[in-house]
Structure formats: structure tokens, C-alpha cells
C-alpha positions in Angstrom: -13.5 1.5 -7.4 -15.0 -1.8 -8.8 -13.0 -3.9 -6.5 -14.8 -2.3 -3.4 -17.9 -1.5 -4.9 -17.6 2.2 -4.5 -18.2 5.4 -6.8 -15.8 7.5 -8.4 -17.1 10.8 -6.7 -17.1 12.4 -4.3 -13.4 12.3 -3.0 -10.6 13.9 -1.5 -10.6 16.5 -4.1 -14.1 17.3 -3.5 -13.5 17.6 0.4 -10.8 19.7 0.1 -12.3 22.4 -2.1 -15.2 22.5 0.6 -17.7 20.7 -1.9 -18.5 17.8 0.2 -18.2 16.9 3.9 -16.2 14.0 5.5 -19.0 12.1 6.2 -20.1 12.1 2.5 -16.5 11.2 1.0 -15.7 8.8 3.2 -17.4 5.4 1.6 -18.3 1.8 3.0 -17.4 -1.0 1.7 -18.5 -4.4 1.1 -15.7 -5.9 3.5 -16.3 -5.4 6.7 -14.5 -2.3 8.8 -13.1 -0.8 5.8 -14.2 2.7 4.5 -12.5 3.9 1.0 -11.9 7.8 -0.1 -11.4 8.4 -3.4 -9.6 10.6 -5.0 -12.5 12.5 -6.8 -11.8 14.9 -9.8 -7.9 15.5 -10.2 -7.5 18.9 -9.5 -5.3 21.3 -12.3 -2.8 21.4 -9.1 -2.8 18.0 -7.0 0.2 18.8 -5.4 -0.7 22.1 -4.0 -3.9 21.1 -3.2 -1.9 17.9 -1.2 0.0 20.0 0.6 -2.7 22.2 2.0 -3.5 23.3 5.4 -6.9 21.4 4.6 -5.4 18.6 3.8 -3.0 18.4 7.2 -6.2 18.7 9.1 -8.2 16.2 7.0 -5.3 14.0 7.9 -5.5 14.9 11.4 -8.7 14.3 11.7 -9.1 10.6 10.0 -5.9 10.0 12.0 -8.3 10.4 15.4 -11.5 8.6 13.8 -9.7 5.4 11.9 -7.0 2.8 13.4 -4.9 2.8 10.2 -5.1 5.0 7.2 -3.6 4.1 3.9 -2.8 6.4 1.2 -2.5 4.7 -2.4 -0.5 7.6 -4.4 1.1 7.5 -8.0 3.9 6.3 -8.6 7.2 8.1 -6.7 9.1 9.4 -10.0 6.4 10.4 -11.8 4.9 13.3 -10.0 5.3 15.0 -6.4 2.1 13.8 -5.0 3.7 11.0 -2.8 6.5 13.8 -1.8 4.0 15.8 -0.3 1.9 12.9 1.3 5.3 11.1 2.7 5.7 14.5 5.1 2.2 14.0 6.4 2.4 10.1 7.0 3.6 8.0 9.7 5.6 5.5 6.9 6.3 4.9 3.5 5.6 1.3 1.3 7.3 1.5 -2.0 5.4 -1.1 -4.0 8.0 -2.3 -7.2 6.6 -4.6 -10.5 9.3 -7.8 -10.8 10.8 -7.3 -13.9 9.8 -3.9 -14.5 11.2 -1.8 -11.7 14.9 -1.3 -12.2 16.7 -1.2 -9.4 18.3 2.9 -10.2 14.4 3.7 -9.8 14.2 1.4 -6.9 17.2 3.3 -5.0 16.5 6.9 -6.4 12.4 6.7 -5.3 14.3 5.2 -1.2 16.1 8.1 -1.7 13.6 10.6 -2.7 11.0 9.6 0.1 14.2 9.8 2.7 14.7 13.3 1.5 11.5 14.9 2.3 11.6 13.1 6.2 9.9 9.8 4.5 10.0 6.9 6.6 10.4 3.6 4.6 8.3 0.8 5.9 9.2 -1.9 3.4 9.1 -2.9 0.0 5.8 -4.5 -2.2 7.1 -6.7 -4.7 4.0 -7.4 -7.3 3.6 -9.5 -10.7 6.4 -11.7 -9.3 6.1 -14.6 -11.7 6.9 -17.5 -9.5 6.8 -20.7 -12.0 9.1 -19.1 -13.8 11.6 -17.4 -10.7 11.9 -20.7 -9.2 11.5 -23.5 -11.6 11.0 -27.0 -9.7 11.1 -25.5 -6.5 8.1 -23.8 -6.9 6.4 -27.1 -8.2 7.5 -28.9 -4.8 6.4 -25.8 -2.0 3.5 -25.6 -3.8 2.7 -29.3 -3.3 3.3 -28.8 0.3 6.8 -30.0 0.8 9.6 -28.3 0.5 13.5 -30.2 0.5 11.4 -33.2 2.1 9.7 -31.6 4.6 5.9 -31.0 5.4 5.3 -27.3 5.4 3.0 -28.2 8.3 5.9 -29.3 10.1 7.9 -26.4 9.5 5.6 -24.2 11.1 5.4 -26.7 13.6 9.1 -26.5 13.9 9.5 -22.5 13.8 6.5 -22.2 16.6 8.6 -24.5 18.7 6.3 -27.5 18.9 7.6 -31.0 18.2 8.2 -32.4 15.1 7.0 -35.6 15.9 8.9 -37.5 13.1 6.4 -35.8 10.2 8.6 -34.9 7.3 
């Protein structure tokens, strides 16, 4: 909520018990063509109220009136929230902390979102500590070079242009 400069309340828990309207959950935000709906007051039963027929047309209906929706659940093993949002979503981004996600959890949450008709989109790899990952090369592409070469010239070079001798 800070990030964006939005409030707690109301959210998607509010709209689905009827307590709000769409047009009230649904927040601006300080960057431009993004809106933001919380998640309101957890409910005593998140997953049932996820799995709702209010919920299927809540996302039916932001579906018609946005170009992309994002859901941001909890985390995959530790409750059945992002089961039940996986069967109403196009795709599925696992997002993984280096060093911290081991990779049973990795393969058991792939397998999990598979299960339930989840379609995986890709991975997020966060808190990747770079400096320490990659040592000296990290020094060198972050100075702009990489094995001698320009990292303007490499795109250069991957976009098809010419190289024109920079390196």
C-alpha cells in the first residue's frame, strides 16, 4: 500500500461480501494507467470466499474493463489461495527468493499449480545477490563491458546493426 500510495480498505474482501462496489475498491495510483485492489479485511475463509461465484464474475468483469490483471497471492505451499486463483487465471508467475527457495519447494509449488489446470508463465527470481553470485564478472558488466566488449555494441550486434569496430 505505501508503494502506490493507496489504502488498506476497501478491497476484494469487501466487494465480495457486497460491502462496497467495484468502482470504490478499485484504486488509482500515482503511476500512470495503473489501478490497485486490495485485498481488504482477510476473511475467516479466503479460500471459499476465492472460489466464489462472485469472485468468477468479479474476474470476468475486470477481465472486460482492464488490459492485464495481476493477482499477487501468498505464497503457493502455504495456503490454497493461489490454487483457487490459478483456475480463474490466464497464467501462473512463481516468484522464488535466491537462497531461500529450495528447489523441492520450487518443483512441488510447478507441480501444484499444474495440478489444478495452472498455466506456468515463468519464474521470478528476487534477492539475487549479484556481487556475490558472480564475483569479478559482475564488477566488469556493470562497468559496461563485458569479455571486452561494449555492451552497446552487443545490442548493436544482437539487433543486427554493424559493429563498426567498437569493442
Amino acid at each position: 500500500e505505501q508503494l502506490f500510495g493507496v489504502k488498506k480498505e476497501p478491497g476484494l474482501s469487501e466487494l465480495l461480501t457486497g460491502r462496497v462496489t467495484l468502482a470504490s475498491a478499485i484504486q488509482k495510483t500515482l503511476v500512470e494507467n495503473l489501478s490497485i485492489m486490495v485485498c481488504g479485511a482477510i476473511p475467516p475463509n479466503p479460500a471459499e470466499v476465492l472460489g466464489s461465484e462472485k469472485m468468477r464474475g468479479f474476474v470476468e468483469q475486470v477481465r472486460s474493463d482492464f488490459d492485464v490483471v495481476l493477482f499477487d497471492s501468498s505464497p503457493i505451499l502455504a495456503v490454497t489461495d493461489p490454487s483457487v486463483l490459478a483456475t480463474m487465471s490466464d497464467g501462473v508467475v512463481i516468484v522464488v527468493s535466491a537462497g531461500k527457495t529450495r528447489q523441492e519447494e520450487l518443483q512441488h509449488s510447478v507441480e501444484l499449480m499444474e495440478s489444478v489446470g495452472g498455466r506456468i508463465l515463468g519464474v521470478v527470481l528476487n534477492n539475487l545477490d549479484l556481487k556475490r553470485a558472480y564475483g569479478v564478472y559482475y564488477r566488469k558488466a556493470r562497468g559496461g563491458h563485458y569479455g571486452g566488449y561494449s555492451a552497446k555494441a552487443y545490442v548493436r550486434a544482437k539487433s543486427g546493426e554493424d559493429n563498426d569496430g567498437e569493442g
